[in-house]
N, C-alpha and C positions, 0 to 999 in steps of 0.2 A: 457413552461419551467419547466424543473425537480424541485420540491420542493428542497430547501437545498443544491442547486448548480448552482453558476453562472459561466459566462465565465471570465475565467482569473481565475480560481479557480486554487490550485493547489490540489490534491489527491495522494492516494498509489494504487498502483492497481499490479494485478498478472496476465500473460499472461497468458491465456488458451489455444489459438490456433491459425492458423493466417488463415481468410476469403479471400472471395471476395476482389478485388481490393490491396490487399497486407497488411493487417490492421490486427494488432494485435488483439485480441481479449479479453477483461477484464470485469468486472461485479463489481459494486461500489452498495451501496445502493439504489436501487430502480432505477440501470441506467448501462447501457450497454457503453461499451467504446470502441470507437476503434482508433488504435494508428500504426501509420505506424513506419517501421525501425523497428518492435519489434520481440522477438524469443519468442517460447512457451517457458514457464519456466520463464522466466524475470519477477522479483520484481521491479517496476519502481515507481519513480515521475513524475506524468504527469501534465501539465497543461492544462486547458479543452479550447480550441477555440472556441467550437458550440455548441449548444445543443439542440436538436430537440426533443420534448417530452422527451420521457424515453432512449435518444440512444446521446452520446456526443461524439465529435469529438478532439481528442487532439493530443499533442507533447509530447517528452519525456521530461521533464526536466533534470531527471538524474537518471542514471541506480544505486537503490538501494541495488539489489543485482543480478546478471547476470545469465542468463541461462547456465546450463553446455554445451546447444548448443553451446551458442554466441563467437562467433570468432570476430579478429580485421582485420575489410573491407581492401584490398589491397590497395585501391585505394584513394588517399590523397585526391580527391574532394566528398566522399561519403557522405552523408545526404545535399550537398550544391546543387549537381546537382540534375536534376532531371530526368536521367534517371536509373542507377540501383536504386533497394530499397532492393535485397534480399544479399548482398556482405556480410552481417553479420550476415549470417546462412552456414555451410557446404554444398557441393552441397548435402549432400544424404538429408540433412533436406530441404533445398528447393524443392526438387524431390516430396519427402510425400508431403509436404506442397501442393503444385499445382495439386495433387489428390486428397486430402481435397479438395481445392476450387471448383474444378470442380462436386465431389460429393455435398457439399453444395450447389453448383448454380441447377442441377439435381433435388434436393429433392426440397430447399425453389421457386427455380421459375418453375421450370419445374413438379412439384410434380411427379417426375419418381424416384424411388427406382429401381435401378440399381443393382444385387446380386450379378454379377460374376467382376470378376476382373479386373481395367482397368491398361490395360497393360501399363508401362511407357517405353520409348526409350530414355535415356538421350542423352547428348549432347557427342561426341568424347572429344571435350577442349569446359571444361566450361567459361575458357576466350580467348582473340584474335578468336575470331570466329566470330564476325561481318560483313560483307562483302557489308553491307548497312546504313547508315547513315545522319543525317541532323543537319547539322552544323551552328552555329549562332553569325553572326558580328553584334556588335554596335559600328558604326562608331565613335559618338563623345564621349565613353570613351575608343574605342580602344581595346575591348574586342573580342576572340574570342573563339566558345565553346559551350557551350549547357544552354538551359533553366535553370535556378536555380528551385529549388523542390517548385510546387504551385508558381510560378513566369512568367514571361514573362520579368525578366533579365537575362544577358549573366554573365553564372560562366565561367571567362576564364580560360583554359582548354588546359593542354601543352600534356599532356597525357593521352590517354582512355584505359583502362586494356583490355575490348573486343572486342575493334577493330583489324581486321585479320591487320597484318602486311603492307599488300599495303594499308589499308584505313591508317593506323598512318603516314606509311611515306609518304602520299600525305597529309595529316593535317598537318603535319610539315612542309610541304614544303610551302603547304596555309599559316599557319603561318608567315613564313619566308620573304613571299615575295609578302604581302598582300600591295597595291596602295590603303589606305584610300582614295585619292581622286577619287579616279575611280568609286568609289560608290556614290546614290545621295540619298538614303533612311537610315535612323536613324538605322534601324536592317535589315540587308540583313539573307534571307535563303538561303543554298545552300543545294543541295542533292548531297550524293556521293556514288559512285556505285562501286566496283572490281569485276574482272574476270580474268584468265588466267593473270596475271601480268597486266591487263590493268589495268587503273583507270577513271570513266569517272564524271562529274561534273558539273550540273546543277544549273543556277539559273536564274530569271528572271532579272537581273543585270552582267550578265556573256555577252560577245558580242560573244565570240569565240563559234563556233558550240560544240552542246554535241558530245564527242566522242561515237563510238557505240563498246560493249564491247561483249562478248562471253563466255558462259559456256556449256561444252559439259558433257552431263548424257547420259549411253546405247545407243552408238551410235547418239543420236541428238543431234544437236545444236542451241541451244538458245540464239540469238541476240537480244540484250537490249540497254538500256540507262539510265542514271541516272534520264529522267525524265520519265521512265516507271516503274511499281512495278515487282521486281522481289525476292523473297526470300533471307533472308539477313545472312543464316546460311546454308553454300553450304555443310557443313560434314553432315547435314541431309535430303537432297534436296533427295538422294535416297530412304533412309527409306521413306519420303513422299511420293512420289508417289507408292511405294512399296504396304504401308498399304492401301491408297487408292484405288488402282485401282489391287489388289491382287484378282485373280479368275475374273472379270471382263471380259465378252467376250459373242458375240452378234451379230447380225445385226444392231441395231444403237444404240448410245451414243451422250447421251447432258452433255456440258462443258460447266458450267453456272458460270460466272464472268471469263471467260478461262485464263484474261493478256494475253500474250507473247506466250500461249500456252505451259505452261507445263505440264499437263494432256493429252492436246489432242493431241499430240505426240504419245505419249506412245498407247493413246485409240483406234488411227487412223490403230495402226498396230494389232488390238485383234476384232474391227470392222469394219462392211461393209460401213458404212456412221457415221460420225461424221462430231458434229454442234457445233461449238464453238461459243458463245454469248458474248460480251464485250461492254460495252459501250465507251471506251476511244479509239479514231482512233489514236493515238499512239501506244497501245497496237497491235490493230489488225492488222496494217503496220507491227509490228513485227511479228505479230504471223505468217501472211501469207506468209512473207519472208522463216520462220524459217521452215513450212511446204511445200516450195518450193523447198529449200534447201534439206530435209529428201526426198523430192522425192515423195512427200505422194498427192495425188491425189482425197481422198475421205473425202475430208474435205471441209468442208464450215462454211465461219464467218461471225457471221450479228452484226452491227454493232450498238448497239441499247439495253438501259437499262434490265436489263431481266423482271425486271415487265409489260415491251412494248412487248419482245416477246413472252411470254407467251399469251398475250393476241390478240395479232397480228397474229401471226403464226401458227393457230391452225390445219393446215395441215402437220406443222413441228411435233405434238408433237405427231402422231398415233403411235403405237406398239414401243415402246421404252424400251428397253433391260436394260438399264443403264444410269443415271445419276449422276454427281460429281459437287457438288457448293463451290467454293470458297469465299466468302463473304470476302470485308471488314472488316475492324474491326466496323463498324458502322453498319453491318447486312444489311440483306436482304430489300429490300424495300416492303412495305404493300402491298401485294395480293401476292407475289411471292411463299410462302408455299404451298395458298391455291391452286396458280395456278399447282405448280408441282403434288398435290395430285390431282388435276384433269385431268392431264396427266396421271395418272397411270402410271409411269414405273413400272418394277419389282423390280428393287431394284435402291439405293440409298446408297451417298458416300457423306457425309457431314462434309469439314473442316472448322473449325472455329479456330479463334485466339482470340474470344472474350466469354468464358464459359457460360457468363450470356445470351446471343442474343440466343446462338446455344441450351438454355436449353427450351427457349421462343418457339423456333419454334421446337424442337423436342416433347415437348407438342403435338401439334399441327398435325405435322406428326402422332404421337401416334394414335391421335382421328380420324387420318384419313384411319387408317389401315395399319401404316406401324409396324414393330416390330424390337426393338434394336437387332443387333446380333453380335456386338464387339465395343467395347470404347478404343480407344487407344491414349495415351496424348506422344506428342511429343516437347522435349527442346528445340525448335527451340531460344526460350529469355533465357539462364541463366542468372542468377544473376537480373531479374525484376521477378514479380509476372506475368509476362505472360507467355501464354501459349497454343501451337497447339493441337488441339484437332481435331482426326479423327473417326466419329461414321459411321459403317457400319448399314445399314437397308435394310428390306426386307418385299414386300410386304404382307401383311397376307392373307392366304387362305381362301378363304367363306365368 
């Protein structure tokens, strides 16, 4: 415990800047603070919840004097819900902000000093652009809506500012026409998905089949489900793959975490054989419809964690042209880095949604001989501290 400060303290403190994880950033006597909901510039009252040696964790109490950033959130449920944290910063102040974090993750976990510029792609509409979603009933108070902030209660929630227009008017209609007795568990999940005007709707308390929905990018088409993961910001789905898979082309290509196949799509028509790897036989059902569909014939999908096929398939991994991993937000599984540096491809296509995982294992690729050759951060989340990140690499010579 910090000398001279306990929890439930109150303090003054002055934003410096905003880190990792969305957390303001302040400096008190002999103690580091970090404070979510905050804008650089902000004079605030905090009060301290935690304190871990010399680094405390707090709330705002009350904005004592406001950053000439800080703007007032759109959104009537903001600091209750927990899912936006950045609605009370201007999108251009969240855009810097989220190249900060990614440079801070870079240098403090990745020890990589990065020189050149990382390109940002904002968002077309910083709000109604959601097109993916997880919605939460408590049956016995009747609540419907999202997590409360650091909670596992339902803030009910009549309206969400970044949901695209088909996900708000299927939430109203769930609203509307919700059968509390139809459900037999205290907090139901649902996942909800749009495409093309569809809307489709998963939950393990749902009897009716998920519908299966459609999204068509450069001629393919991509059939999903709400209970498969597919990208939940479609005004940037092209830029993604864009920066990703830009100059790419070869005799063969690995599509590592593939989902549904939207990479190897696109990879299937720049290469002679592409392997798409997924562990979820939902995904892969889709993926191989969706590359039946395109007509695409030199594609193959195994069905099987990629730290198993790395290690499994070592006849899959000779002379390889190109690689593109999409990880989780929970990152690569243990051996997987090491396994791709031992495949040697020549180059590499790493998107990450999580700065701190993707900075751990570019480390790693580093020491293995690969060399960064563009960083480009993509809004795929406004309005959260998240944020896509795509690094191009390339094997090093000698």
């Amino acid at each position: 415990m910090s000398k001279g400060y306990l929890a439930g303290q109150t303090i003054d403190v002055s934003i410096e800047k905003i880190v990792p994880n969305g957390f303001g950033m302040a400096f008190a006597e002999n103690l580091t603070v970090f404070v979510p909901l905050a804008v650089p510039g902000d004079r605030l009252r905090v009060r301290i919840n935690q304190i871990k040696g010399k680094t405390a964790f707090a709330e705002i109490e009350r904005i004592v004097d406001p950053s000439k950033q800080r703007v007032d959130p759109p959104c009537q449920y903001f600091g209750r819900c927990g899912g936006c944290d950045f609605q009370q910063m201007p999108y251009p102040v969240q855009l810097e902000a989220k190249i900060e974090i990614i440079r801070d993750c870079l240098r403090r976990i990745g020890k990589i000093d990065f020189p050149d510029e990382i390109r940002m792609i904002p968002s077309p509409k910083p709000f109604g652009y959601r097109t993916r979603a997880q919605w939460h009933l408590e049956t016995r108070r009747k609540k419907t809506g999202y997590y409360g902030r650091n909670s596992n209660r339902v803030i009910d929630v009549e309206t969400c500012s970044i949901l695209s227009q088909e996900l708000q008017g299927a939430f109203e209609e769930l609203r509307k026409n919700i059968d509390w007795q139809a459900y037999w568990s205290e907090t139901v999940r649902i996942e909800a998905s749009a495409a093309g005007g569809e809307v489709s709707l998963f939950s393990d308390e749902i009897i009716e089949p998920t519908r299966e929905i459609e999204f068509q990018l450069d001629g393919n088409r991509y059939f999903f489900n709400a209970n498969t993961f597919f990208q939940g910001n479609f005004f940037l789905i092209g830029e993604l793959t864009e920066t990703a898979l830009a100059g790419a082309e070869g005799e063969k290509a690995l599509d590592l975490y593939c989902g549904v196949g939207l990479f190897t799509l696109p990879l299937a028509k720049k290469f002679g054989t592409v392997i798409g790897v997924e562990a979820s036989d939902r995904a892969v059902d889709f993926a191989e419809k969706n590359a039946a569909v395109a007509g695409l014939e030199n594609i193959g999908f195994y069905r099987r964690a990629v730290s198993d096929f790395l290690v499994l398939n070592p006849d899959e991994l000779k002379e390889i042209d190109f690689v593109v991993l999409d990880p989780p937000r929970s990152g690569t599984e243990k051996g997987v880095i090491e396994g791709l540096i031992g495949a040697a491809p020549r180059r590499i296509s790493y998107v990450s949604c999580e700065p701190s995982i993707l900075a751990r294992d570019l480390r790693i690729l580093e020491a293995g001989g690969y060399r960064i050759e563009s960083i480009t951060a993509i809004d795929l989340f406004p309005q959260t501290h998240h944020i896509e990140t795509v690094v191009r690499m390339e094997k090093s010579s000698g």
